[in-house]
C-alpha positions in Angstrom: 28.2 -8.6 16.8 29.9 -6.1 14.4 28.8 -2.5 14.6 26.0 -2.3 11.9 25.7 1.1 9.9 22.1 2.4 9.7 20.1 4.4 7.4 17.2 6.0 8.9 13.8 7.2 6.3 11.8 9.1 8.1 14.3 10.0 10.8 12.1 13.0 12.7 9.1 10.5 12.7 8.0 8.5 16.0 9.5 5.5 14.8 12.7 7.6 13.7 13.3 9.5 16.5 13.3 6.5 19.1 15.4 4.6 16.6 18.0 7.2 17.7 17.2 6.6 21.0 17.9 3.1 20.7 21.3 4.1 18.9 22.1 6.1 21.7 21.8 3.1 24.2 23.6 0.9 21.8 26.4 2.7 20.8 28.9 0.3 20.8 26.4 -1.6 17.9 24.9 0.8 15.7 26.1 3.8 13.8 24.0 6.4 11.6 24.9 6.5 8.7 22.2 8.2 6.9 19.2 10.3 8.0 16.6 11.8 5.6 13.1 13.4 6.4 10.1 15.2 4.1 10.3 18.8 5.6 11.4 18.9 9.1 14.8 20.5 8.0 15.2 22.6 11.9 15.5 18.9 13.6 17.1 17.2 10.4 20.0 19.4 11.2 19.7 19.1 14.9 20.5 15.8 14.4 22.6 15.4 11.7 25.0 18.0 14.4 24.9 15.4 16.7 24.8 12.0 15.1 27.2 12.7 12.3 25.7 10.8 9.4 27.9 11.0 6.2 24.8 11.8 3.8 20.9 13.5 5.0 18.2 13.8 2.2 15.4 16.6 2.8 12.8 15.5 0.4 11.3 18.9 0.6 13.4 20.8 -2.1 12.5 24.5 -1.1 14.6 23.6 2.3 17.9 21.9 0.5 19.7 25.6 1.0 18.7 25.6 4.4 19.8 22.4 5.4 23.1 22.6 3.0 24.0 25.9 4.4 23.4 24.5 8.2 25.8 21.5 7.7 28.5 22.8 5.2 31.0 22.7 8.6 30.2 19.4 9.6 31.6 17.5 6.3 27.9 16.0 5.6 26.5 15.8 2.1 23.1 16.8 1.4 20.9 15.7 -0.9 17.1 16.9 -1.9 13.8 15.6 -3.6 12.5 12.1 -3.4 14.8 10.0 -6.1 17.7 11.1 -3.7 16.0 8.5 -1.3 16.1 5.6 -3.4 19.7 6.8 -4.4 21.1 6.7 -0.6 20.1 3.8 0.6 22.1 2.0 -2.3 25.2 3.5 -0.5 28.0 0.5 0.1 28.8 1.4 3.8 24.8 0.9 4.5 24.1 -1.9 6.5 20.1 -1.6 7.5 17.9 0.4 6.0 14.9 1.1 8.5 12.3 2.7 6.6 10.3 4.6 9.3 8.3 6.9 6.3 4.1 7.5 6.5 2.6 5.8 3.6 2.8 4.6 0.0 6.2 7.3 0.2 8.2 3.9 1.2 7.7 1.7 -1.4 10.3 2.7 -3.8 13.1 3.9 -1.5 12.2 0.2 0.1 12.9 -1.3 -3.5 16.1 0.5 -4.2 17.4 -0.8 -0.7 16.2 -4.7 -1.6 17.8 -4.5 -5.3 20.9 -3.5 -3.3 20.9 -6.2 -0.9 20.6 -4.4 2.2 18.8 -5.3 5.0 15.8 -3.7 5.7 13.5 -2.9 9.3 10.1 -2.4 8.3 8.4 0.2 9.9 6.7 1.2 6.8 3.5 -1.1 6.9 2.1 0.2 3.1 5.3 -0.8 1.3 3.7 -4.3 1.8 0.2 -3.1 1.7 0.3 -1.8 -1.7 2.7 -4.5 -3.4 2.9 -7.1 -1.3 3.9 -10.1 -3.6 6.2 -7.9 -5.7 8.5 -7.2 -2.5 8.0 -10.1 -0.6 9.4 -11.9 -4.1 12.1 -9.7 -4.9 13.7 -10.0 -1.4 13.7 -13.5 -2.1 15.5 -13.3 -5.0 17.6 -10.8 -3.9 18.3 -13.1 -0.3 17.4 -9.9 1.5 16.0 -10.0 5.3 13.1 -8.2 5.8 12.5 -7.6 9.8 9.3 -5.9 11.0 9.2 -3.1 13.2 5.5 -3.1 13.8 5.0 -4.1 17.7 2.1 -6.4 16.4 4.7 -8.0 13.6 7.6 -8.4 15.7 5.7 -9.9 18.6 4.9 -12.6 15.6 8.3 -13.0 14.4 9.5 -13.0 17.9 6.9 -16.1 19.1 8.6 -17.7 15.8 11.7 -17.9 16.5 12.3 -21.8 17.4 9.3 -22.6 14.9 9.9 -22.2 11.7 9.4 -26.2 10.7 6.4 -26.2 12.6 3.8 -25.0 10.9 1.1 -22.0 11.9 -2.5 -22.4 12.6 -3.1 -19.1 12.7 -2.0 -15.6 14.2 -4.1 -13.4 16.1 -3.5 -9.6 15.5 -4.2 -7.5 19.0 -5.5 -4.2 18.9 -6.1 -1.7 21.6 -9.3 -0.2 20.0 -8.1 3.0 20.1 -10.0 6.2 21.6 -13.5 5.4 20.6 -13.6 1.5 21.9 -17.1 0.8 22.3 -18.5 3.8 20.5 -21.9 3.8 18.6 -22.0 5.2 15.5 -24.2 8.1 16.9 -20.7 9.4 18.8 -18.4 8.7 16.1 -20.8 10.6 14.0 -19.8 13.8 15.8 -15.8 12.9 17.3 -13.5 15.9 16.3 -9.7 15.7 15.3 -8.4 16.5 18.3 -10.5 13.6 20.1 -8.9 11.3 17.3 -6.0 12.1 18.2 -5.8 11.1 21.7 -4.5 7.4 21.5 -5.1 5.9 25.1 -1.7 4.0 24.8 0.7 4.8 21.9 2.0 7.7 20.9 2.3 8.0 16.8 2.1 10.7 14.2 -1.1 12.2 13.6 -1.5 9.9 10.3 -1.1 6.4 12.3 -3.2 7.9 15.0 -6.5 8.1 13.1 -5.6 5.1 11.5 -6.1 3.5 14.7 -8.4 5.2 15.9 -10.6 4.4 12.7 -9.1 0.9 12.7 -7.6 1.4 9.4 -4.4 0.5 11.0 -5.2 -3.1 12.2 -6.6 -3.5 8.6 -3.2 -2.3 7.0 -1.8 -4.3 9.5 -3.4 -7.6 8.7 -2.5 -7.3 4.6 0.8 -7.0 6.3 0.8 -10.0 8.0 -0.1 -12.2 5.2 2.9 -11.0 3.1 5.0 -11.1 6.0 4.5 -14.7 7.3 2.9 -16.2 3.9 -0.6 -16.5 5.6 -4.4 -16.4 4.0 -7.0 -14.2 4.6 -8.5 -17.1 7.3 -5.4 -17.6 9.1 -5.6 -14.1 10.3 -7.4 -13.2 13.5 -8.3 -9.6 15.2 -8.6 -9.2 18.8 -9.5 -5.9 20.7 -7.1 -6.1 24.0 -7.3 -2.8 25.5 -4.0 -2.4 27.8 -1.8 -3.1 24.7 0.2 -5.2 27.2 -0.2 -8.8 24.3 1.2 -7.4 21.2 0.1 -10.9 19.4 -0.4 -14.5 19.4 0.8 -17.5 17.2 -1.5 -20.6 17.2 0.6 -23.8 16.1 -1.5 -26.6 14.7 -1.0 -28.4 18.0 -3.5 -25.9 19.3 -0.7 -24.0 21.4 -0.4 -20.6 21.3 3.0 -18.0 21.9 2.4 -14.7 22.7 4.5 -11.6 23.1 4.4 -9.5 25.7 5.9 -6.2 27.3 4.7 -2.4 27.6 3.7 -0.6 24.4 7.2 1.4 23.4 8.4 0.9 20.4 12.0 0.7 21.2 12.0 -3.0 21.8 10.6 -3.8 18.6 12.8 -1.2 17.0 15.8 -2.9 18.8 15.1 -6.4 17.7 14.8 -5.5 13.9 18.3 -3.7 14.0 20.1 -6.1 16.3 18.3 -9.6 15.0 19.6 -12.2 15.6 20.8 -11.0 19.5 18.0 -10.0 22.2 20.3 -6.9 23.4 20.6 -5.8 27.1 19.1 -2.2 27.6 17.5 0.3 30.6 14.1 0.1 29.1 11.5 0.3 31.5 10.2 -3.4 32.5 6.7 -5.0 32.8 5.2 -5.6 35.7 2.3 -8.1 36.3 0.9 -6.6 39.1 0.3 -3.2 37.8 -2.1 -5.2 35.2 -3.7 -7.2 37.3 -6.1 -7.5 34.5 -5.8 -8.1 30.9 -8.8 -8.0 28.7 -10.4 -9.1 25.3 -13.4 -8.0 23.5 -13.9 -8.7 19.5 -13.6 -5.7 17.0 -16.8 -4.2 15.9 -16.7 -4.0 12.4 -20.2 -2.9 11.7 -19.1 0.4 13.7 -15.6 0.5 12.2 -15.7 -0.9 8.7 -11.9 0.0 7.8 -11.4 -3.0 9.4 -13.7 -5.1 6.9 -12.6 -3.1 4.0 -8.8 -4.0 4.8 -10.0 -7.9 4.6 -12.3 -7.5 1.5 -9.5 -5.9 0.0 -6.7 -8.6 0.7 -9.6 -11.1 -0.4 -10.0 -9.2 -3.7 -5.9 -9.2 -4.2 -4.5 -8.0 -6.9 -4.1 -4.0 -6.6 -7.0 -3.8 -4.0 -4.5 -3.5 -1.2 -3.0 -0.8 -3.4 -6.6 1.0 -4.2 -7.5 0.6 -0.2 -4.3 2.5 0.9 -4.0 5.3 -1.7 -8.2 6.3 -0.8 -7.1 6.2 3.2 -4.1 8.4 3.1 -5.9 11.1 1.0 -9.5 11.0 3.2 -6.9 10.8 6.8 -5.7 14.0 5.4 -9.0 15.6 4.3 -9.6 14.6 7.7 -7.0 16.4 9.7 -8.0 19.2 7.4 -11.5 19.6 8.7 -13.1 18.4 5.4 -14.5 15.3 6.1 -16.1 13.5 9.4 -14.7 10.5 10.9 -17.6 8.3 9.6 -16.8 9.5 6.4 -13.8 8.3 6.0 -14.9 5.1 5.1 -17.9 5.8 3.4 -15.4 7.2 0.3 -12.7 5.1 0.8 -15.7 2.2 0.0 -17.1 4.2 -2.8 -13.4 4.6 -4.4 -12.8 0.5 -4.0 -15.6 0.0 -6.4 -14.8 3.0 -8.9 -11.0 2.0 -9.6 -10.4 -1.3 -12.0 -9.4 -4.1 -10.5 -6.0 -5.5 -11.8 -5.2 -9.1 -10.4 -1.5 -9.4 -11.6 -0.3 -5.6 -11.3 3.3 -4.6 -12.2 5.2 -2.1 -10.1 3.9 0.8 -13.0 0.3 -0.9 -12.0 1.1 0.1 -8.7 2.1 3.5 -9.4 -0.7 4.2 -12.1 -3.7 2.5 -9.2 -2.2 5.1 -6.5 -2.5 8.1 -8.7 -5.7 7.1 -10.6 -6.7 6.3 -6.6 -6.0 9.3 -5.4 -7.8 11.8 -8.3 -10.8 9.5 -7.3 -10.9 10.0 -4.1 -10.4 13.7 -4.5 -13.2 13.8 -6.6 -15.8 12.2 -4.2 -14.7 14.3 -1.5 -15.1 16.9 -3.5 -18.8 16.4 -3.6 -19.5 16.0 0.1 
């Protein structure tokens, strides 16, 4: 295997930072070759001083001094603002392109880096969430590779590998349930920010951790899936397993079933993305059975958390749906974190916004675009009058 150049979106994210990590153990495979982040420049150039990436992007444009000042020495060009990031990733020594950014943020950086061919490791779940059939077909046409990053999505394109003439039955998405498992909507009711943030098993940014906590994540998750492995809405199963030990299951129309298994770090799906087609050797900490004597599995209680149903009505509805569901949950998670909103509430606006915004069964990418910001204003407005 030839040592594979990397550009890293999002590179002071979780998913970022244990990319490096992985880098670090695979030396001899990977390279950085680009690094860009929204505004933390203070570990941007941390690491840019000891990875040597030829180019960083700082999104934030108030901190492009900062950063240009901090790495004039080291020979590395800076660039600012958030067309820089769908200018990089065009670069010709890029190899893979692992978009590790929060939210709709990926979509068009993800774009740039199909239309130039590179291949990409998807870490960025609403790139596929909001425009699903536009990406899926242009890395078609382009012959681009799209690997997913997502423990849940690997463990899925890992159980396929072997199977791709043999059709699937269905998939079965895990999920751990998050902090409030088994919670009545009397608790959730009155669950603070910091209680959401306590994710028994992963550790995420704050954004993905209320996701999961509110389920929105599994939901975003399954639209995913459908794009990812060409599934419908009722080949896609949820299962609450709470030791996160299953990340998924494949069903083959046989009736048997693959599943993937290991302890919840995000490395080894990290790994397999950048160094598919090779399972490579590592020190990561390995699974044993007897510390799990037990694994469990409990269905997901979607009257309690409806993100969950939302996600499926929305992938049912098609069109921009997807996109309208996505662009209402980033802007109430944040209201959220804020202390504007309750927990509950969350999905009580992101519901009212699906049924305010026009449907649009054959959007363009300026659909796209257009649904997030109309979205967005919406959903402004009804928090607004909580």
């Amino acid at each position: 295997m030839s040592k594979r150049k990397v550009a890293i979106l999002g590179s002071t994210g979780s998913i970022g930072t244990q990319a490096l990590e992985v880098i670090d153990e695979q030396s001899d495979l990977f390279e950085v070759e680009i690094l860009t982040v929204n505004k933390n420049a203070d570990l941007l150039i941390q690491q840019a001083k000891k990875y040597k990436p030829n180019s960083v992007v700082i999104v934030d444009e108030t901190q492009y001094k900062k950063v240009k000042d901090a790495l004039w020495d080291d020979g590395i060009s800076v660039y600012a603002g958030a067309e820089a990031l769908e200018q990089v990733v065009e670069f010709k020594e890029v190899d893979i392109v692992l978009t590790a950014l929060v939210g709709y943020a990926g979509l068009k950086p993800t774009i740039a880096a199909i239309n130039a061919g590179k291949t990409i490791a998807l870490a960025n779940k609403e790139t596929l969430v909001v425009a699903g059939d536009l990406i899926t077909k242009l890395a078609k046409e382009k012959g681009v590779q799209i690997y997913p990053v997502d423990s849940e999505h690997s463990a899925i394109f890992q159980c396929l590998a072997g199977e791709f003439m043999n059709p699937i039955e269905k998939i079965v998405l895990t999920a751990s349930g998050g902090p409030f498992r088994g919670k009545s909507l009397d608790d959730l009711a009155k669950v603070t920010k910091a209680q959401a943030l306590k994710h028994p098993n992963w550790e995420m940014g704050a954004k993905i951790t209320i996701d999961s906590a509110s389920l929105m994540n599994k939901g975003l998750e399954v639209i995913e899936a459908k794009w990812l492995f060409d599934l419908k809405a009722d080949q896609i199963d949820v299962i609450v397993h709470p030791q996160s030990i299953i990340h998924s299951l494949v069903q083959f129309e046989d009736g048997s079933m693959k599943a993937q298994m290991g302890l919840p770090d995000m490395k080894l799906p990290i790994q397999y993305a950048m160094g598919y087609p090779k399972r490579l050797k590592n020190n990561f900490t390995r699974f044993n059975f007897l510390d799990y004597p037990q694994l469990t599995f409990e269905a997901p209680d979607t009257k309690t958390f409806r993100n969950l149903a939302l996600a499926f009505k929305a992938m049912d509805t098609g069109g921009n749906a997807p996109c309208i569901l996505n662009a209402s949950n980033e802007v109430v998670v944040e209201a959220f974190l804020n202390d504007k909103i309750g927990f509950l509430q969350m999905s009580d606006v992101i519901e009212e916004c699906m049924e305010s915004v026009k449907i649009i069964s054959k959007p363009t990418l300026s659909d796209y675009v257009n649904t997030d910001k109309e979205t967005r204003e919406i959903t402004q407005r009804i928090i607004g009058k909580i």
